[in-house]
BAGUKOL-469004 format. One record per residue (C-alpha): chain; x, y, z; residue number from 1. Coordinates in nm, 2 decimals. Layout:
N
MIKE unit   east  north     up pos
MIKE    A      X      Y      Z NUM
...
***
This chain:
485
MIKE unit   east  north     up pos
MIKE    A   2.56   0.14  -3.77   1
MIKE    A   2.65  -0.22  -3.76   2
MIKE    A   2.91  -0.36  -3.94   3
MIKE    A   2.92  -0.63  -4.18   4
MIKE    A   3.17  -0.89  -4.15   5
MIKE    A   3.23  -1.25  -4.32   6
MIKE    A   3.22  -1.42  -3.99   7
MIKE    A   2.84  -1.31  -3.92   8
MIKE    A   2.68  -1.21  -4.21   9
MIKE    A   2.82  -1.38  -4.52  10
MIKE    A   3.00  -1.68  -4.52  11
MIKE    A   3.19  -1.87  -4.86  12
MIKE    A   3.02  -2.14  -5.00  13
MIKE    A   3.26  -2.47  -4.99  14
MIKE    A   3.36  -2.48  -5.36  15
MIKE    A   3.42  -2.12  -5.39  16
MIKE    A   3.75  -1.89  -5.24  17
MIKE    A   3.69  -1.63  -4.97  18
MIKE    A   3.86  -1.36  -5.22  19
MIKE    A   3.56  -1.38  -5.48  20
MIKE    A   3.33  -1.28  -5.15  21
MIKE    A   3.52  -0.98  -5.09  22
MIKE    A   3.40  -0.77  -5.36  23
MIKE    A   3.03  -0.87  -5.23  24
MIKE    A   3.12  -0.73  -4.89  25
MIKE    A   3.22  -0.37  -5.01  26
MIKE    A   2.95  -0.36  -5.27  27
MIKE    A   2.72  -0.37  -4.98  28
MIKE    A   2.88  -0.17  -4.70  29
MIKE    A   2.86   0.07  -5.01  30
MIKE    A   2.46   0.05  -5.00  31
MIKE    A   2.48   0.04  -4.63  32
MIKE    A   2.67   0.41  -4.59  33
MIKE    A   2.47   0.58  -4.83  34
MIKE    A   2.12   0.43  -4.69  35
MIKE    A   2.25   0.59  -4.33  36
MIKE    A   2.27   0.90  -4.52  37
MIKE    A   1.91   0.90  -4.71  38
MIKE    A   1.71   1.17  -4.53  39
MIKE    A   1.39   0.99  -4.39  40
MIKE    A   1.06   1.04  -4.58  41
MIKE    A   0.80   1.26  -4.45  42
MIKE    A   0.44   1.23  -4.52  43
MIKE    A   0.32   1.58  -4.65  44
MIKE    A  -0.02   1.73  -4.67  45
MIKE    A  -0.17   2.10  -4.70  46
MIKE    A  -0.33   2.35  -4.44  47
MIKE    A  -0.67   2.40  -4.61  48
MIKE    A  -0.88   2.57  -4.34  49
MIKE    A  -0.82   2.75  -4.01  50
MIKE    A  -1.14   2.82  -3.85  51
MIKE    A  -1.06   2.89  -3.47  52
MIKE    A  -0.95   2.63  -3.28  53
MIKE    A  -0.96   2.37  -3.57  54
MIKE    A  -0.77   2.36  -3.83  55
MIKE    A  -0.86   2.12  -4.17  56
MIKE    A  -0.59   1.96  -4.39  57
MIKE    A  -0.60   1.73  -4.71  58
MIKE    A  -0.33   1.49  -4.85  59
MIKE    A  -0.23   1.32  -4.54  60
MIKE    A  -0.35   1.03  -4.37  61
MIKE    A  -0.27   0.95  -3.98  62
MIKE    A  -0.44   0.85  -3.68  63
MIKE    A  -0.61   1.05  -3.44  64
MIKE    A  -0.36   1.13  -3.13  65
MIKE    A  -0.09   1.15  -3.41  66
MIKE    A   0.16   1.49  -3.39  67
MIKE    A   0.20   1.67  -3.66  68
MIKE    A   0.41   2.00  -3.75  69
MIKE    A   0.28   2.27  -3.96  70
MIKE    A   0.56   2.50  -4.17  71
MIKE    A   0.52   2.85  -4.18  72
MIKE    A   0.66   3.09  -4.42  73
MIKE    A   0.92   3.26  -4.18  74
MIKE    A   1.06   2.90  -4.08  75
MIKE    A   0.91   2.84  -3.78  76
MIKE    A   0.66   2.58  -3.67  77
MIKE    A   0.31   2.50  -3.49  78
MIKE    A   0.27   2.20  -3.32  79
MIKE    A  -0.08   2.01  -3.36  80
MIKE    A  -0.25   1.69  -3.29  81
MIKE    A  -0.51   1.50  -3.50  82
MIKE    A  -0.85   1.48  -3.34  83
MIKE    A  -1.06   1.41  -3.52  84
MIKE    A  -1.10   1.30  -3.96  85
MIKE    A  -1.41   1.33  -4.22  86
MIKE    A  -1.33   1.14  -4.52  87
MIKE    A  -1.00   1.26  -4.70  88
MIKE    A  -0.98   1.53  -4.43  89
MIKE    A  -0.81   1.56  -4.08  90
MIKE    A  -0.89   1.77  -3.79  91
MIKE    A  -0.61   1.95  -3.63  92
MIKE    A  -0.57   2.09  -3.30  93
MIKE    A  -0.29   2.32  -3.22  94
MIKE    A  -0.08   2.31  -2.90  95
MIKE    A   0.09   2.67  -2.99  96
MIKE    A   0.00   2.97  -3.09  97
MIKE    A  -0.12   2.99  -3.46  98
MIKE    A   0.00   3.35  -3.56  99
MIKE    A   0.14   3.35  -3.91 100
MIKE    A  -0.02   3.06  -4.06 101
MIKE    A  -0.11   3.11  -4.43 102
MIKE    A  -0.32   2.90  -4.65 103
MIKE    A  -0.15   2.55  -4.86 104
MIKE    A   0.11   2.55  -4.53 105
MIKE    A   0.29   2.24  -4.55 106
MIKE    A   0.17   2.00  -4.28 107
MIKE    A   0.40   1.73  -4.20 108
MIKE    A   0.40   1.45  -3.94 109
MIKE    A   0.61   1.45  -3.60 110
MIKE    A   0.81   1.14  -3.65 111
MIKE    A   1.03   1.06  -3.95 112
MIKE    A   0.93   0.73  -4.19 113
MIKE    A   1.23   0.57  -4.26 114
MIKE    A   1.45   0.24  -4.29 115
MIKE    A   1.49   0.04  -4.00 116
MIKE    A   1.89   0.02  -3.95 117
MIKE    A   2.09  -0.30  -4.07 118
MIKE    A   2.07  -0.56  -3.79 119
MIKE    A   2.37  -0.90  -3.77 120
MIKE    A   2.26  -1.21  -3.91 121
MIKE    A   1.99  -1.07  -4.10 122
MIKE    A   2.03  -1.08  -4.48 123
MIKE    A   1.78  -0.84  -4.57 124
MIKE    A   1.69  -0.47  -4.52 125
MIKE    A   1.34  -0.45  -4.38 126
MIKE    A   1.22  -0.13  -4.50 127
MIKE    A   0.92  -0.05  -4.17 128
MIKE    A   0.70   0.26  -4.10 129
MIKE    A   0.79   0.43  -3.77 130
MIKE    A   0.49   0.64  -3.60 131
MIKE    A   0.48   0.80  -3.31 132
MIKE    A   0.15   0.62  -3.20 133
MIKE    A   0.20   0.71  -2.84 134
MIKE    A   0.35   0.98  -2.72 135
MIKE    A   0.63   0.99  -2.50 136
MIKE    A   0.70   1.25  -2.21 137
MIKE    A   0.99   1.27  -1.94 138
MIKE    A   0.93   1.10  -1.62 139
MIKE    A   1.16   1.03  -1.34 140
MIKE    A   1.31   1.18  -1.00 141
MIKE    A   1.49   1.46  -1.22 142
MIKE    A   1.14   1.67  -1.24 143
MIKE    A   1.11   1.74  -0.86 144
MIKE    A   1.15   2.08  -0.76 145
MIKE    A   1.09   2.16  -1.16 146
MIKE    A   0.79   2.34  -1.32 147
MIKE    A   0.72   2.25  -1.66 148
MIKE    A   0.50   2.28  -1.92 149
MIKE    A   0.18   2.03  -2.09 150
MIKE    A   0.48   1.94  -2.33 151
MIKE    A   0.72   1.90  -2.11 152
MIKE    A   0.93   2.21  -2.15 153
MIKE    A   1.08   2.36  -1.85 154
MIKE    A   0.90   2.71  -1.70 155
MIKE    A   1.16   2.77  -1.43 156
MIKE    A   1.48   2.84  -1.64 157
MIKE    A   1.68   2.63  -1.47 158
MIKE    A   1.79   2.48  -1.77 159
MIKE    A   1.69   2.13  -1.96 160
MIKE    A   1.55   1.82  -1.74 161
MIKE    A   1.76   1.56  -1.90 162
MIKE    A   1.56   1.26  -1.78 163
MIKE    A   1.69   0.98  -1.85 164
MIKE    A   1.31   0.78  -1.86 165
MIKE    A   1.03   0.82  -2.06 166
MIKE    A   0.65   0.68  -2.00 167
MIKE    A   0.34   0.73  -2.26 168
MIKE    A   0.11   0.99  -2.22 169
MIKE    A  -0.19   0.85  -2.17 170
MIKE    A  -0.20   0.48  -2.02 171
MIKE    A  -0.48   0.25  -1.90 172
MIKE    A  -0.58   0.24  -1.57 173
MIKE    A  -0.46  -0.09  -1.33 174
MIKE    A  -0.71  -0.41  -1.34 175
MIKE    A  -0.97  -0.28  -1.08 176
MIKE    A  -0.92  -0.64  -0.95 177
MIKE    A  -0.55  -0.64  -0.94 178
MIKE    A  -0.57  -0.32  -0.66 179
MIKE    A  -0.47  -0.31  -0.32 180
MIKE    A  -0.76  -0.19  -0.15 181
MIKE    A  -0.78   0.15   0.07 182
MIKE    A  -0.67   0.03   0.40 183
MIKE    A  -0.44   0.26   0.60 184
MIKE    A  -0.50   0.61   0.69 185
MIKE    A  -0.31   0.93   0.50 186
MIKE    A  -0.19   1.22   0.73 187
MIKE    A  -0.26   1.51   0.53 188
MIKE    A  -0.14   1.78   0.85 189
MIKE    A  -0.53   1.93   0.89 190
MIKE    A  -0.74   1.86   1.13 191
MIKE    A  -1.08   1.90   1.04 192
MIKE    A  -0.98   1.63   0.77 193
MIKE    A  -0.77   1.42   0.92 194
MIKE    A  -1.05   1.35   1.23 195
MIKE    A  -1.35   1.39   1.06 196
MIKE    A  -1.31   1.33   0.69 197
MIKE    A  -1.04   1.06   0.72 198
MIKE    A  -0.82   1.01   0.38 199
MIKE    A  -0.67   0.67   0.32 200
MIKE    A  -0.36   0.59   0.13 201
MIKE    A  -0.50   0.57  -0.29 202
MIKE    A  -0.83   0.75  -0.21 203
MIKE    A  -0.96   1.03  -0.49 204
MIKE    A  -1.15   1.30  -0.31 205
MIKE    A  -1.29   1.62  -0.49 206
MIKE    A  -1.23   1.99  -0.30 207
MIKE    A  -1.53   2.19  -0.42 208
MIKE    A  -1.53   2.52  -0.38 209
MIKE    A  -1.62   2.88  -0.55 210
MIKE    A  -1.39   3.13  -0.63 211
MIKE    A  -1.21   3.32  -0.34 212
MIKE    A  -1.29   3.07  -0.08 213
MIKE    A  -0.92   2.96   0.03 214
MIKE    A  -0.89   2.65  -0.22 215
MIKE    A  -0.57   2.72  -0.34 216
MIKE    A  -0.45   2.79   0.08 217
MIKE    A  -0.58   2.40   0.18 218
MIKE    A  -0.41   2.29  -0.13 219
MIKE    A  -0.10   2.46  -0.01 220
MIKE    A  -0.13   2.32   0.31 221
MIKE    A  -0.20   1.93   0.20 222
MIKE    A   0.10   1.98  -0.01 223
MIKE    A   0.33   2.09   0.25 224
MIKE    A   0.22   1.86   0.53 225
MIKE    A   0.09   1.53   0.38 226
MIKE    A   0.31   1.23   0.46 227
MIKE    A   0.39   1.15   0.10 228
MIKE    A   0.70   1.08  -0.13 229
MIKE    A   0.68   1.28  -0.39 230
MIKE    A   0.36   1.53  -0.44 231
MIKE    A   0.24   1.61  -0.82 232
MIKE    A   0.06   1.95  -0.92 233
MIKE    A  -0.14   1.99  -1.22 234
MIKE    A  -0.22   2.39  -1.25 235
MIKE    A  -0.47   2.36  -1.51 236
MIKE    A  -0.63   2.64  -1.65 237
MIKE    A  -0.61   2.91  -1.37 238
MIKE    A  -0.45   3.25  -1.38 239
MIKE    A  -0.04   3.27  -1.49 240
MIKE    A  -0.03   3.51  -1.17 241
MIKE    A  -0.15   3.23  -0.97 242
MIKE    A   0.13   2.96  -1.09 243
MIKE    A   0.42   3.17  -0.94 244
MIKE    A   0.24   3.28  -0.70 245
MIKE    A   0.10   2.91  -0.56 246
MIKE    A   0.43   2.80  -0.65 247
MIKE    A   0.67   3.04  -0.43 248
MIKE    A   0.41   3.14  -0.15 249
MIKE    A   0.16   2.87  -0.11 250
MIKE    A   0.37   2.54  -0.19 251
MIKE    A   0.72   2.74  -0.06 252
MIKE    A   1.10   2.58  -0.11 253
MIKE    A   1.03   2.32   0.10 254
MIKE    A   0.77   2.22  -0.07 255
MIKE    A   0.87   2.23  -0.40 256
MIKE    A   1.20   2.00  -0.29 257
MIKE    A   0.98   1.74  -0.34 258
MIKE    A   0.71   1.82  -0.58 259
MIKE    A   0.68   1.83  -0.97 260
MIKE    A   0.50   2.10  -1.10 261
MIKE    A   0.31   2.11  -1.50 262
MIKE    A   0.13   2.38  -1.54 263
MIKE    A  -0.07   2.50  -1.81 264
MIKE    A  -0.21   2.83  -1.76 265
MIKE    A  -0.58   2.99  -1.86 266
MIKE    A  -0.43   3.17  -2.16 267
MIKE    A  -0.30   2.78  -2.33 268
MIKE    A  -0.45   2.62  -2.62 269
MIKE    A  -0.69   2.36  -2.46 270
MIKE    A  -0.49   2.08  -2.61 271
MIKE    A  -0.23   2.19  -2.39 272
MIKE    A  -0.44   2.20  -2.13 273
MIKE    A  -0.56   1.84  -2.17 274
MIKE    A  -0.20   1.73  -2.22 275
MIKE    A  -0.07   1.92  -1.89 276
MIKE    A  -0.31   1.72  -1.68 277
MIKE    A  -0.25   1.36  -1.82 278
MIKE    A   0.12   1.47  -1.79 279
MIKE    A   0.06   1.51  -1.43 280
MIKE    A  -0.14   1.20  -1.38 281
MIKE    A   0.17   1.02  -1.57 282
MIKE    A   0.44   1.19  -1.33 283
MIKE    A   0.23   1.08  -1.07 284
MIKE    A   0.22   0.67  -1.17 285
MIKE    A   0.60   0.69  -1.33 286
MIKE    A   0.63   0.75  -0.93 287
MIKE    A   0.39   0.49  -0.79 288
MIKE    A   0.53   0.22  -1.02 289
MIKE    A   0.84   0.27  -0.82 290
MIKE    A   0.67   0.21  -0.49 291
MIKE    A   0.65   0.53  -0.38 292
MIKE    A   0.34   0.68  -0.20 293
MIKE    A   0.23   0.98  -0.41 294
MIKE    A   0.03   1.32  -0.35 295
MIKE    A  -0.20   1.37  -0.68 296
MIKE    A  -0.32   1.78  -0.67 297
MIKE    A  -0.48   1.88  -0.96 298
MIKE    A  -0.62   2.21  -0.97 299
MIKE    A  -0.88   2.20  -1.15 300
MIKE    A  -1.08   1.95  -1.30 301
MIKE    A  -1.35   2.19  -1.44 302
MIKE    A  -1.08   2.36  -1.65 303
MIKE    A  -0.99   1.99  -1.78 304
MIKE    A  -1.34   1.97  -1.88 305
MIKE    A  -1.42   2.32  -2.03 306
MIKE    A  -1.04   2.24  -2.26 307
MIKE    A  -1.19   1.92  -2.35 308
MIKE    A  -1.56   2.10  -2.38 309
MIKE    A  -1.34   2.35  -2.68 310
MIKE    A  -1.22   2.06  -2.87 311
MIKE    A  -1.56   1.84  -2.89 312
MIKE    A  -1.76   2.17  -2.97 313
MIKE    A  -1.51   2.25  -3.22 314
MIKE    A  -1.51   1.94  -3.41 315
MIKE    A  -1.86   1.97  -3.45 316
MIKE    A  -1.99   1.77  -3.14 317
MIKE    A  -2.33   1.83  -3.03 318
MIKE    A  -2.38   1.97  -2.70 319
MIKE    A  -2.59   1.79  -2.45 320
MIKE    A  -2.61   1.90  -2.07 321
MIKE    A  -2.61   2.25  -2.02 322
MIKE    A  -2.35   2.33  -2.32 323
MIKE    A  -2.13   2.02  -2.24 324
MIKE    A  -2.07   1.72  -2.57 325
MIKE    A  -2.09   1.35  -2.41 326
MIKE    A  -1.71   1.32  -2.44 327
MIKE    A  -1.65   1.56  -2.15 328
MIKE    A  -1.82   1.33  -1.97 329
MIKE    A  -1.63   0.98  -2.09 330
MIKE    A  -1.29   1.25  -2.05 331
MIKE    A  -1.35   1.26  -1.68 332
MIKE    A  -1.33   0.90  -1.52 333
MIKE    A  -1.07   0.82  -1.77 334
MIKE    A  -0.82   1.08  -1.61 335
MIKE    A  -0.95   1.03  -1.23 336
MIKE    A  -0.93   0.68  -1.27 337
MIKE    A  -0.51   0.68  -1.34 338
MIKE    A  -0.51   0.76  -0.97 339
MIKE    A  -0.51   0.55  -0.68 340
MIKE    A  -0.34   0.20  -0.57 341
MIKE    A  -0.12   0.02  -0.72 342
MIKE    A  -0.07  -0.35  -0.78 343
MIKE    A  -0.07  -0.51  -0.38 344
MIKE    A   0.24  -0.43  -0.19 345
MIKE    A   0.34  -0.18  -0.44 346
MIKE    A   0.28   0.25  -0.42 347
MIKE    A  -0.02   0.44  -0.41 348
MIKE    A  -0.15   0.79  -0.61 349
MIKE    A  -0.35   1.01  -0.35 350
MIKE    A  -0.52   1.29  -0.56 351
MIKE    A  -0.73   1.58  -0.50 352
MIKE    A  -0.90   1.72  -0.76 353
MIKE    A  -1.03   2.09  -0.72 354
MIKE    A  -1.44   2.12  -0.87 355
MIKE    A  -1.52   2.47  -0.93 356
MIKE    A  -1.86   2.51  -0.84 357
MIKE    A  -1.98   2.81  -1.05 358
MIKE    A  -2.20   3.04  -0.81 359
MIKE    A  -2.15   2.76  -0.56 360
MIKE    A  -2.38   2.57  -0.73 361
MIKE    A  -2.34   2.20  -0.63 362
MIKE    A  -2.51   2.09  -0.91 363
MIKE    A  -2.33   2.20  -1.20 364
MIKE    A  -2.30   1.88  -1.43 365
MIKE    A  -1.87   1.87  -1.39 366
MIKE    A  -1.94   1.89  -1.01 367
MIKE    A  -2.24   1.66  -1.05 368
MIKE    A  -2.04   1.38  -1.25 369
MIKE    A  -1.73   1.47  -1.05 370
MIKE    A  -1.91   1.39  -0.75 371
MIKE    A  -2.02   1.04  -0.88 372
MIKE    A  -1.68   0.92  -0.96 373
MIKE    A  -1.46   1.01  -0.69 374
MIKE    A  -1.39   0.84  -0.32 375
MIKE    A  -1.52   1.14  -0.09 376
MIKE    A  -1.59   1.55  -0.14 377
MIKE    A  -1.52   1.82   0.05 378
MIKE    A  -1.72   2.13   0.01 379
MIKE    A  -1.57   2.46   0.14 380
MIKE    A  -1.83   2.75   0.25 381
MIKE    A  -1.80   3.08   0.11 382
MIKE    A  -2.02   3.15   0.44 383
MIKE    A  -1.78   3.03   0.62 384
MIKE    A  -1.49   3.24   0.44 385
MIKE    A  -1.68   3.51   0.47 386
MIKE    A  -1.69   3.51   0.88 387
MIKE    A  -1.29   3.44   0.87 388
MIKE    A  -1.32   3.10   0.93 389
MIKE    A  -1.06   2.93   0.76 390
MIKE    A  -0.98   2.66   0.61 391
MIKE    A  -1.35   2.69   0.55 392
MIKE    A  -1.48   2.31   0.53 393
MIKE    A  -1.86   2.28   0.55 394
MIKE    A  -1.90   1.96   0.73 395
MIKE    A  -2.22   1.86   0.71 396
MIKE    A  -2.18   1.88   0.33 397
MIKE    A  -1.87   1.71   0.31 398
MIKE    A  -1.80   1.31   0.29 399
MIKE    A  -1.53   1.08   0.29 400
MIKE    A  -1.63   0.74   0.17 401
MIKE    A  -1.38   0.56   0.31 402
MIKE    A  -1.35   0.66   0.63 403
MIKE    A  -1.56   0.35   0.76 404
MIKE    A  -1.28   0.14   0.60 405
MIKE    A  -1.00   0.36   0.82 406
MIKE    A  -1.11   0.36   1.13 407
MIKE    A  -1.25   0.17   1.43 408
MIKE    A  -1.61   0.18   1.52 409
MIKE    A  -1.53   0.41   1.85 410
MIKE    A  -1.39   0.68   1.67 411
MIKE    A  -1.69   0.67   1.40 412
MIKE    A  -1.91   0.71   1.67 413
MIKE    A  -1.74   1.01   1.77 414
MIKE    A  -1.70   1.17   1.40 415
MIKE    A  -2.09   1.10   1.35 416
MIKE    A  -2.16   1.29   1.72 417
MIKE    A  -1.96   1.56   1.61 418
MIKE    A  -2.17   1.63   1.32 419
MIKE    A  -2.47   1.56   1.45 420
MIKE    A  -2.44   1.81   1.75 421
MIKE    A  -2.31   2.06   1.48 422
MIKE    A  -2.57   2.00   1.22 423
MIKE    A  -2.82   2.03   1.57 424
MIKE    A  -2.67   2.38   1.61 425
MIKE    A  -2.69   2.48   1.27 426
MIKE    A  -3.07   2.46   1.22 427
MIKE    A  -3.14   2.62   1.54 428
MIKE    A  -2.90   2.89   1.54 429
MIKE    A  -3.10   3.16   1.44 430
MIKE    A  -3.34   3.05   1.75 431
MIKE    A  -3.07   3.06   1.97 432
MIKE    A  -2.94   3.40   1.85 433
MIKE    A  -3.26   3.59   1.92 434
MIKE    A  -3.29   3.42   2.22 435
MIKE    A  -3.63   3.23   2.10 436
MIKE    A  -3.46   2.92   2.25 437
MIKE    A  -3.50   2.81   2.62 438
MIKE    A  -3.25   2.57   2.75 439
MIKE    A  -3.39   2.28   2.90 440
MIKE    A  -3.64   2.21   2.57 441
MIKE    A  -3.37   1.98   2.40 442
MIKE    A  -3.09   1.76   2.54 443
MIKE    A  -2.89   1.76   2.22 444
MIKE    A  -2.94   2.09   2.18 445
MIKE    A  -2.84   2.20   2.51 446
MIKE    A  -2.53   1.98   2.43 447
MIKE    A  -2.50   2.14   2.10 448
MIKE    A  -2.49   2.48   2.22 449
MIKE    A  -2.24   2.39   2.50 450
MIKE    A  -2.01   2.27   2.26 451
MIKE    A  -2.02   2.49   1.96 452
MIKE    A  -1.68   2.73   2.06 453
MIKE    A  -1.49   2.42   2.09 454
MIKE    A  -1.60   2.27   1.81 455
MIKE    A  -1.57   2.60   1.58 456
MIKE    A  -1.22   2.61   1.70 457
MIKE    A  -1.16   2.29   1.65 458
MIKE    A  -1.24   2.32   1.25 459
MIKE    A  -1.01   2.63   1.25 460
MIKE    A  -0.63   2.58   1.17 461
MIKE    A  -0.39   2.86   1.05 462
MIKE    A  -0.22   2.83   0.71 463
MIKE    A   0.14   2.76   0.90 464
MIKE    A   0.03   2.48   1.14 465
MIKE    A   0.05   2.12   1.12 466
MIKE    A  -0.19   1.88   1.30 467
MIKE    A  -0.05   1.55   1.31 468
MIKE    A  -0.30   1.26   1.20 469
MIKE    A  -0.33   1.08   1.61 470
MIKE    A  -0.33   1.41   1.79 471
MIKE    A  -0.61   1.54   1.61 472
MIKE    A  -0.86   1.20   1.64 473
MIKE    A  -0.74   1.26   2.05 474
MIKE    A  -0.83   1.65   2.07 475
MIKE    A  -1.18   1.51   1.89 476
MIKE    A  -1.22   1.22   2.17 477
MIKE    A  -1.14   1.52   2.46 478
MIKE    A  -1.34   1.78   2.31 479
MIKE    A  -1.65   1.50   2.28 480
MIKE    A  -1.59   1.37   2.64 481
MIKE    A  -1.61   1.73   2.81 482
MIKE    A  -2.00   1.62   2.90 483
MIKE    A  -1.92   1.26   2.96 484
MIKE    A  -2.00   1.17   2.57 485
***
């Protein structure tokens, strides 16, 4: 608390003695100790109605996004967020669990309302509202090798993070003029990618995949290999079994030296959910502020849609496409596009965002949109898993879109040969495995089918091996020049 003296804050008139000030100055030093000592005032309203996710309360008026804490009986407390209002009536999302709630529950804002503390050389106590209108989460180089929670709290017990910085939750995206455009290529240690679906430095590209295709095994492998900074995951969504076990056998020590970790399993309220992965997104700039060149893996971005798909729906949202409300759809580019470059000659956010395609069906809407607003796909084959081929990238159905950006026109000549003579193959290959097909018939072909070991082993890579970025565009150019191409 600051302290008052005669020197700054009161000083005699002329025609009167210092000693008939004094009296003044302990009169209000009085008021200033017992306002330090006022408990701050809490806006209060009532629980009126739980009716699954939602929750409905009366007497309280704050702004959607605002936190809010909601007293049960035993003492304890359930954390919520306003999402949405209807006249005298707020909508309330929980972020834990809502066992032992019981109707009239006091509901009670986050942040304490208050006085704002005496400041020098101002005569007057200015008596100000303080709200929590954006929220706040840790940031900084204390959360690598840490997995936390969407709310920040620490999952590994390795005790609290005690970061020292703080950044808002959710932040608008960088002028799209003010970016430094894609321009130099991103090692990401596989080969199939790095030669034929080349990633620059900022790009967003989707991974879309089934279930039990090797997703989570790629992911593992971009994390460990990439030449990056600092690498972000956002488990959102998926199995609890599959956050340790993606955490200690996929990603590994080494890994995790220099990663941060939120996850928020399948079994968390969807506001959680939604609040894990903007966490990750804000890790992720807190980092490329800094300069630093940053790895971005989300996995996935359907279960940040189906969390988001809960709240709308639950808040009385109409559905549109295929059970999903409109604000799925706004949800999506607003997360994807906190990823990416910075301001010129600053860092860069790499991300990967896993699509779940359910019964591998491209055309899902979340794949569809997903799709539409990212830099490049890449589709993995459940074919392909299926014949042990691994990691299993379809090539003809995956694109990178900046790729023409990355590299010279030589070696896009040789990516687009590539797929051509392996597309060629393709079509033909139940011709050429009944022996219906007589060489001599089709020069490309012929090619094709000369080709097609090196080029299936080529797309092959074990889980432990690391391609570097050159050597794999120069095992392309050798394996393409073996019949003088």
């Amino acid at each position: 608390m600051a302290e008052l003296t005669p020197a700054d804050d009161i000083v005699a008139p002329p025609d009167r003695s210092y000693d008939r000030v004094t009296p003044l100055l302990t009169y209000l030093r009085d008021c200033q100790d017992a306002a330090s000592q006022i408990s701050p005032w809490r806006p209060t309203g009532r629980l009126t109605r739980v009716a699954g996710l939602i929750m409905e309360a009366s007497g309280l008026k704050l702004a959607t996004g605002a936190s809010c804490h909601i007293n049960m009986p035993s003492g304890q407390q359930v954390d919520a967020e306003v999402v949405g209002f209807s006249g005298d009536r707020l909508y309330l999302m929980p972020s834990t669990d809502l066992y032992g709630l019981a109707p009239g529950a006091t509901v009670e804002m986050a942040v304490a309302c208050g006085f704002e503390p005496p400041q020098v050389n101002k005569p007057y106590y200015k008596r100000r509202r303080i709200e929590d209108r954006i929220r706040q989460v840790a940031v900084g180089p204390e959360l690598l090798g840490r997995v936390i929670d969407g709310a920040g709290r620490p999952l590994d017990r390795l005790g609290a993070l005690n970061a020292a910085r703080r950044a808002p939750l959710y932040s608008r995206p960088i002028n799209p003029m003010e970016r430094d455009p894609i321009k130099d290529v991103l090692d990401v240690g596989v080969r199939a990618i790095n030669a034929l679906l080349t990633v620059g430095r900022g790009q967003r590209m989707g991974l879309f995949a089934g279930s039990g295709v090797g997703k989570s095994m790629l992911l593992g492998m971009m994390a460990r290999y990439t030449a990056a900074d600092v690498v972000v995951v956002g488990l959102i969504g998926e199995r609890g079994r599959e956050v340790k076990d993606f955490i200690e056998n996929i990603l590994g020590e080494e890994g995790l030296r220099r990663a941060a970790v939120v996850a928020a399993p399948a079994d968390s309220p969807p506001l959680m959910r939604l609040h894990g992965a903007a966490y990750a997104a804000a890790i992720a700039e807190h980092f490329r502020d800094q300069g630093m060149n940053v790895l971005l893996i989300m996995d996935s971005l359907t279960r940040y849609a189906q969390a988001q798909r809960e709240i709308a729906l639950a808040v009385g949202e109409p559905p549109a496409t295929k059970g999903y409300p409109p604000s799925v759809f706004a949800k999506l580019p607003q997360l994807v596009e906190r990823a990416g470059n910075g301001r010129k000659d600053g860092g860069s956010i790499t991300a990967f965002y896993t699509v779940l395609m359910e019964g591998d069906d491209q055309q899902d809407p979340v794949a569809d949109a997903a799709r539409a607003i990212l830099d490049g796909h890449i589709v993995l084959s459940r074919q392909l898993a299926d014949q042990g081929h691994y990691p299993a990238i379809d090539i003809e159905a995956s694109i990178s879109r900046a790729i023409t950006e990355l590299l010279p026109k030589d070696e896009l000549d040789r990516v687009r040969r590539f797929k051509a003579l392996y597309a060629r193959f393709q079509r033909s290959r139940d011709l050429i495995t009944i022996g219906a097909y007589t060489r001599g018939n089709d020069a490309q072909l012929d090619e094709a089918i000369a080709l097609y070991p090196k080029m299936e082993s080529f797309l092959k890579q074990d889980f432990l091996d690391k391609e570097n970025d050159h050597i794999s565009r120069q095992q392309l150019k050798v394996l393409l020049s073996v019949n003088g191409g």
